[in-house]
C-alpha positions as CSV (number, residue, x, y, z in Angstrom):
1,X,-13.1,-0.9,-1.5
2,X,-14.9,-2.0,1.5
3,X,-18.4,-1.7,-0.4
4,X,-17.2,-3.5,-3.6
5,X,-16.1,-6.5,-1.7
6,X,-19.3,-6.4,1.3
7,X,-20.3,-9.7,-0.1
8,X,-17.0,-11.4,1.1
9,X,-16.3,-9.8,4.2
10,X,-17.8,-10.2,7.9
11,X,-19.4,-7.0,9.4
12,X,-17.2,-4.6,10.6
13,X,-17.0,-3.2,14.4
14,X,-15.7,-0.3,13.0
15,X,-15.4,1.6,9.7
16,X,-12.4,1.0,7.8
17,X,-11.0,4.7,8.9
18,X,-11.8,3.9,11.9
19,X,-9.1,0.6,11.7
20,X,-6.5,3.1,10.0
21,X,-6.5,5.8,12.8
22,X,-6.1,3.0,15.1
23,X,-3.0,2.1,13.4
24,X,-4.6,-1.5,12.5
25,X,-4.0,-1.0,9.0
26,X,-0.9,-2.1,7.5
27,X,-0.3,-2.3,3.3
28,X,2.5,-4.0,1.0
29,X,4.4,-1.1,-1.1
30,X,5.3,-2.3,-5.0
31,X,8.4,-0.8,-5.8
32,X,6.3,0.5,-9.2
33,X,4.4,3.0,-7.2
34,X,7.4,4.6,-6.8
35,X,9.1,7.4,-4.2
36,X,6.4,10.3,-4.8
37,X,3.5,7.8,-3.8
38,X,5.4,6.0,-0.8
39,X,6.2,9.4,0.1
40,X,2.8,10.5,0.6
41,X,1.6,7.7,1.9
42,X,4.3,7.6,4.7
43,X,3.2,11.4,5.0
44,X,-0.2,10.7,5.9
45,X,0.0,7.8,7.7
46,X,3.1,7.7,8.9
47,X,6.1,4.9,8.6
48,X,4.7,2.2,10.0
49,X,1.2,1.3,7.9
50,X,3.6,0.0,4.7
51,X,5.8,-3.0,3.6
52,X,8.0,-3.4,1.1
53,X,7.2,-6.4,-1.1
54,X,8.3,-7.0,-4.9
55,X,5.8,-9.0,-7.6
56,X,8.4,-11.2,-8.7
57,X,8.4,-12.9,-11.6
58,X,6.3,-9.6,-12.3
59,X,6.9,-7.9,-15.8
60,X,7.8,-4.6,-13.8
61,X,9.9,-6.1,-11.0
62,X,13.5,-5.6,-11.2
63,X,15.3,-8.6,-10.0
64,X,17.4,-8.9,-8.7
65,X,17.5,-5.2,-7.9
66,X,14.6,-4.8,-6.8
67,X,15.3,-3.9,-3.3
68,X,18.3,-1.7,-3.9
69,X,16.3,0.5,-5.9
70,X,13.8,0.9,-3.2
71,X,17.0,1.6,-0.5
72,X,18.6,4.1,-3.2
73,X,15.5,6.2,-3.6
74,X,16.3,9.6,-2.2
75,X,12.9,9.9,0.2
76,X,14.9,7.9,3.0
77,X,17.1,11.1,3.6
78,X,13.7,13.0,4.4
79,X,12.6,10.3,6.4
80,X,16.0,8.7,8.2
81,X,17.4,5.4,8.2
82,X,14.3,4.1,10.9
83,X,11.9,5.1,8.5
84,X,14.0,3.0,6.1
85,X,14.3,-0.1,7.8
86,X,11.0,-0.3,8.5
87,X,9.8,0.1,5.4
88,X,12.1,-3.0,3.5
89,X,11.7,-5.2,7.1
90,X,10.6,-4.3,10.4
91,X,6.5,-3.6,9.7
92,X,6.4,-6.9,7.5
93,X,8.0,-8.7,10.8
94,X,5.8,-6.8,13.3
95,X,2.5,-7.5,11.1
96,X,3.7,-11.5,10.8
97,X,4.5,-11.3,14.7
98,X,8.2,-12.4,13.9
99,X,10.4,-9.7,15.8
C-alpha cells in the first residue's frame, strides 16, 4: 500500500515492516472479515495491532448487534477473555491515548 499512496505520504524512517515489528502498527477490524481472518491476524501479530470498529450505517453491519456477534465468535476461547477485551476496547483506547 505504501507505494500506491507515496505521493501522499512523508518519507519514511523506516519501512513499513519495520513500524509493524516495532509494534507501531495498529488496524480497525470490520466485523465482515470475520473469525478466520481476525484469527490469523491476531496469530501473526499478536492481540494488540487490531480494533474492533463497525461501518455503521454500512449495508453489512449488523446493528445493533454488531458487537455481540464479534464477542460470541468462538476464537475468544483460543485466545482468553484479555485477548477479547482488547480487541472490542482496550487497543482503540491505548491508540487514542484514553486509558
Amino acid at each position: 500500500m505504501i507505494r500506491y499512496v507515496s505521493g501522499a505520504t512523508p518519507p519514511l524512517k523506516y519501512r513499513p515492516i519495520e513500524y509493524v515489528q516495532m509494534g507501531r502498527f495498529r488496524c480497525g477490524a470490520e466485523p465482515f472479515e470475520g473469525p478466520a481472518m481476525t484469527k490469523a491476524v491476531i496469530d501473526i501479530l499478536g492481540p494488540s495491532v487490531l480494533m474492533h470498529q463497525s461501518d455503521y450505517p454500512h449495508g453489512e453491519a449488523h446493528f445493533p448487534d454488531t458487537a455481540q456477534m464479534v464477542v460470541d465468535w468462538p476464537i475468544w476461547n483460543d485466545f482468553g477473555r484479555d485477548a477479547l477485551q482488547q480487541h472490542m476496547a482496550g487497543n482503540a483506547e491505548k491508540f487514542l491515548r484514553m486509558g
